[in-house]
N, C-alpha and C positions, 0 to 999 in steps of 0.2 A: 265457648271458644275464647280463649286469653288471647290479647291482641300484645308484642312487645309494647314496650314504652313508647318506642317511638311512635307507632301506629298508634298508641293510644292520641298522643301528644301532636298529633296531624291532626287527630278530629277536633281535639279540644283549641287546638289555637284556630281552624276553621271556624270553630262555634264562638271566639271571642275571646277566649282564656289566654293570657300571654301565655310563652313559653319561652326557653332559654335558646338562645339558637343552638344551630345541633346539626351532626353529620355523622351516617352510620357506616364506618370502613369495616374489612375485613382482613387489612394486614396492620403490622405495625406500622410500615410505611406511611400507608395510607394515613396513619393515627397523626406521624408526625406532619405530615400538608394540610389538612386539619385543624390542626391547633392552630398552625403557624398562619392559615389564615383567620382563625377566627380571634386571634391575636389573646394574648393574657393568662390567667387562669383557668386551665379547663377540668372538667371531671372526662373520666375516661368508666366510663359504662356499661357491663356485661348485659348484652340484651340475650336473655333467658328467661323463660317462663317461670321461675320460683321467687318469692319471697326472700326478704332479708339479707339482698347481695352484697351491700355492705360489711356486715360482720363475716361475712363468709369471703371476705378477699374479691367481691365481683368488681367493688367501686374503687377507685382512687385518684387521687388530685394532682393535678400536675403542674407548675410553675410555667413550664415550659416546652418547645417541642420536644427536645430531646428526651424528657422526662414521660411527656405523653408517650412518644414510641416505646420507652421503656412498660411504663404501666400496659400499653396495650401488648406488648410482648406476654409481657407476664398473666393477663387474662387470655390472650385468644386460645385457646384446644387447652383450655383449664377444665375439670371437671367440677361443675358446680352442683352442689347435693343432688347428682345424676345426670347432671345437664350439660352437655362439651359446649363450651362458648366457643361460635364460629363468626358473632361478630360483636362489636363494640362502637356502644355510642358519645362519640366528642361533642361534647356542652359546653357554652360558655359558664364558665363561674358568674355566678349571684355575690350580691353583697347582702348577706344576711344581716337582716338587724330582729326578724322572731320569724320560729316557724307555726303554722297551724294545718288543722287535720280537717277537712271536709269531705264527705261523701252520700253517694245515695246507695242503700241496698233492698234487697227485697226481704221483710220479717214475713217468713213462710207463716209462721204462728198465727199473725192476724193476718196474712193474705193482703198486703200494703206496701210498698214500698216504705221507707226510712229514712229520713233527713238526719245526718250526724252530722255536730261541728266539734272542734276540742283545740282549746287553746296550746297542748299540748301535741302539737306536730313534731316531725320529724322522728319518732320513737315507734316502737311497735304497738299499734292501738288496741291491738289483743289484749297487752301486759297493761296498758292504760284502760281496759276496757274491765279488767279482771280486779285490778290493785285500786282502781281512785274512778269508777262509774259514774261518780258527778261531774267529772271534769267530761263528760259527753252529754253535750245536749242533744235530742233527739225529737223529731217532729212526724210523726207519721203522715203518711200521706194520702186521701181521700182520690183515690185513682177519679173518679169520677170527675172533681174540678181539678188535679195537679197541685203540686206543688206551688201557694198562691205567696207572692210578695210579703203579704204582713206574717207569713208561718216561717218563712226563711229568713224574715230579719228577726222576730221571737225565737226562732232557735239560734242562732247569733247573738242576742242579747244574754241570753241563757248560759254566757259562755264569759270566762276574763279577759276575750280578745279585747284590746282597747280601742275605746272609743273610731279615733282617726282611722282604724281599719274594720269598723262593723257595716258600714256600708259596701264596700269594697267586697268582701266576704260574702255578703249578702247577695249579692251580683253574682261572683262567683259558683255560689250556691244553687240559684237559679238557673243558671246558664247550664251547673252540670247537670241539674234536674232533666232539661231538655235534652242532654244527648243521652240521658238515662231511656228516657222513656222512648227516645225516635228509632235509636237503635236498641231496642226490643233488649237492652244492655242488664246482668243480673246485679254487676257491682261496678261505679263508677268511684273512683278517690284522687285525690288529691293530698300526699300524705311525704315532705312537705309540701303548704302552700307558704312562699317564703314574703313575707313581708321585708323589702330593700331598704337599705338607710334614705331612698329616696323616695318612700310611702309607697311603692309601686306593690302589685301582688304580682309574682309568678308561681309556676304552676314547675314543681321542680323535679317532680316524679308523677306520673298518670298509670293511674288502672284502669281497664275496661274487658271485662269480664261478659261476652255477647253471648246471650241463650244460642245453645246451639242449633234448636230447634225450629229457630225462626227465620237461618239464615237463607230460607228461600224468597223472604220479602226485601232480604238487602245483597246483592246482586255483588254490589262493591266488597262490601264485608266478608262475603263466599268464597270474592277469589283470595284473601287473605289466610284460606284456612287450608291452605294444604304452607305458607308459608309459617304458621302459626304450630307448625311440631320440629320442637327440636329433640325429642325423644323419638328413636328409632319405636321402641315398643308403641307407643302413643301414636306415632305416624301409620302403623303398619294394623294395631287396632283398630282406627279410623278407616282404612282399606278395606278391611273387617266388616264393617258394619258395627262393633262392638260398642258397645260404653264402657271406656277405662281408660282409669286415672294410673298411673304409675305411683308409688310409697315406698318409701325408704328403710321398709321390714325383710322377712325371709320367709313367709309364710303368703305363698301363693294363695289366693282368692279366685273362686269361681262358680256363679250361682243363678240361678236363672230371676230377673225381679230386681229391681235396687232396693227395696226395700231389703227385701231377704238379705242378699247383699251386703248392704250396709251393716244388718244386724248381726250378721256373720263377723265383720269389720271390728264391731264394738267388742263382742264376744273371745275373739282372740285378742286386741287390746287388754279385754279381761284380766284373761288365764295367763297374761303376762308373753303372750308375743306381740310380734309386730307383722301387720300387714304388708306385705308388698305391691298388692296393689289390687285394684276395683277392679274384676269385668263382670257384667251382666248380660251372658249371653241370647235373652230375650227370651222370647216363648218357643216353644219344640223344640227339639233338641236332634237334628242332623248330626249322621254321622261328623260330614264332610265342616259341620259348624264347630263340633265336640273339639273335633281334630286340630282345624283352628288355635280356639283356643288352649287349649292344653298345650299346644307347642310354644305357644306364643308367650304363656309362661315357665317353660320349662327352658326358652332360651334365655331367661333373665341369669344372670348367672347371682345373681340377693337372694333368690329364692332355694330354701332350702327343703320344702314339702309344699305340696299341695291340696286343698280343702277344695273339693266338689261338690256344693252344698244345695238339692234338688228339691224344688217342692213339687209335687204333682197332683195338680188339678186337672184341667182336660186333657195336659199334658200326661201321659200314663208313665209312671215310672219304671214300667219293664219297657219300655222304648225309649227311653230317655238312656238306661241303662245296657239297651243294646247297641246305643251309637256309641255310649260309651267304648265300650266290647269293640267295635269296629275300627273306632279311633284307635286306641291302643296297639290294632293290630301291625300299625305302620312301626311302630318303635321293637326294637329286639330286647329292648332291656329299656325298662323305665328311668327316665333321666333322674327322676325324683321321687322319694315316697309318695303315693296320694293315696286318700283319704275321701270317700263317697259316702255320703249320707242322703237319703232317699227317703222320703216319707211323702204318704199321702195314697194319690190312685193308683193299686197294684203294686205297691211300696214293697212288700214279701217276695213276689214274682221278681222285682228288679233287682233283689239284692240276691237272690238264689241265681241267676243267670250271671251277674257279673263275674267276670274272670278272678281269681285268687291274688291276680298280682297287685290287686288293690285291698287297700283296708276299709269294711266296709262298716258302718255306724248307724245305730234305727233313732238315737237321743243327739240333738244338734250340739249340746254341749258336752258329749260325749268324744261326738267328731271334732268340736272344738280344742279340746285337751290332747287329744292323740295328735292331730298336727302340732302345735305346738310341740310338744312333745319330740314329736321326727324332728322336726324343725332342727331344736337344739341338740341332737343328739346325732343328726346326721342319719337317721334309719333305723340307727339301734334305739329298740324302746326298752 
């Protein structure tokens, strides 16, 4: 569960971290009483759960009130790479004088958490992560004793931040460590952390990326997550029960496993489509669950075919294959090509029972290609 900015930035200045002051309106109005009290330069802040809001029009800077009501005009009911902005957050401006990248995540690889710093804040750490890898220092972390003082200031040394702000950072570092680990958290950042012409560190953007799975131990955090979808598909797969991510492809995904799943993911990335999105409808396969999903992606309107991608273990695939059968029966007309691949137990039985109005595939990359294929062509193969 992604927490906005601002939720992030409540916990972190709770935990110690300054932050900028800040106040989250939902009209322009409200933008321009706002500024006007928070007096000076403000940023005006699309709170939406994606990356990169700046280049995409989410952020902009304002002089003044009038200027903030404008900006905030101009963001509220924007569509941001999927996401309607329904509200925005007014920050006081910083006096940048450098910015820096610090974060914790978890490296699934070694099964450890991960200390990154990079003198190189404010940019996409991806493209810093990919282009110039030494400029991230990185300290893994011994779950066992935590993240200990002299690993967070050696990974801060490891880094060109200068001197007068390696303690600082250091601080920093630790501090995020603790709300990493308290709140069962998968990515914490700080990306920029902006060093002021007056030595000060602020914290100018916040991630916090909560396991979703844990959120029966944080109580607080739980009630944040019906606030925490601004995607209608996302809020109503939640409702679901489902695991799904929404993507910015045309090539529905739907598969029982994340694993599978995911390899499903890679595989049309492949063949040269794009996913539209994750779900992993779990193990058995219910009519009333089939049903579900499949509408749930057929109401996207990105999506242009659909991949039902089944493995069948205890799950039997002529049952998997007659909820399918069942699901269907609610639609008079298929909203979109789909594409069922079936392998495993009774894999033959399930594809011999399934109705015609599906395309049915025994080779995964087989099924891979065909959708794709509808995808870009619209049905005609």
């Amino acid at each position: 569960m992604r927490l906005h900015e601002y939720q992030a930035k409540e916990i972190f200045a709770d935990a110690g971290i300054p932050t900028p002051e800040g106040v989250v309106v939902s009209t322009p109005e409200d933008a321009r009483e706002a500024a006007d009290e928070i007096g000076g330069t403000v940023a005006v802040k699309a709170q939406v759960h994606v990356g990169g809001r700046g280049k995409a029009g989410g952020i902009k800077i304002a002089s003044s009130p009038d200027e903030a009501e404008e900006a905030a005009d101009e963001i509220i009911g924007m569509d941001l790479k999927g996401h309607t902005v329904e509200e925005v957050l007014i920050e006081e401006g910083v006096d940048i004088e450098e910015e820096f990248y610090v974060g914790i995540t978890m490296d699934r690889g070694e099964g450890q958490g991960v200390a990154m710093v990079s003198s190189k804040g404010g940019v996409n750490i991806e493209e810093v992560a990919e282009e110039e890898p030494e400029a991230i220092a990185q300290n893994h972390i011994d779950p066992a004793y935590g993240l200990q003082g002299f690993e967070a200031r050696e990974c801060v040394y490891n880094t060109d931040i200068p001197d007068e702000a390696t303690r600082g950072v250091s601080a920093v570092l630790s501090t995020l460590y603790e709300i990493w680990d308290e709140n069962d958290a998968e990515d914490a950042e700080i990306n920029p952390l902006m060093l002021t012409g007056d030595g000060d560190l602020i914290a100018a953007d916040a991630v916090l990326n909560i396991d979703g799975s844990s959120l029966y131990r944080h109580e607080d955090l739980a009630e944040l997550e019906e606030e925490s979808f601004d995607d209608e598909f996302e809020a109503k797969a939640s409702e679901e029960g489902f695991d799904y991510v929404r993507l910015d492809g045309n090539v529905g995904i739907i598969g029982n496993g994340a694993g599978l799943v995911m390899t499903t993911l890679d595989l049309v990335d492949h063949f040269g489509g794009k996913p539209a999105n994750f779900l992993d409808i779990g193990g058995g396969a219910r009519a009333d669950r089939v049903q579900s999903a499949l509408e749930l992606v057929f109401d996207d309107e990105n999506v242009d075919a659909v991949l039902f991608n089944i493995f069948g273990g205890i799950t039997r695939c002529d049952e998997v294959a007659q909820g399918i059968n069942e699901a269907l029966e609610s639609f008079d007309e298929l909203p979109k090509p789909l594409v069922v691949r079936l392998t495993g137990t009774n894999e033959t039985e399930g594809r011999e029972i399934l109705t015609e109005r599906v395309e049915t595939r025994e080779e995964l990359e087989d099924a891979v290609k065909t959708a794709v294929e509808l995808a870009e062509t619209g049905g005609d193969q």
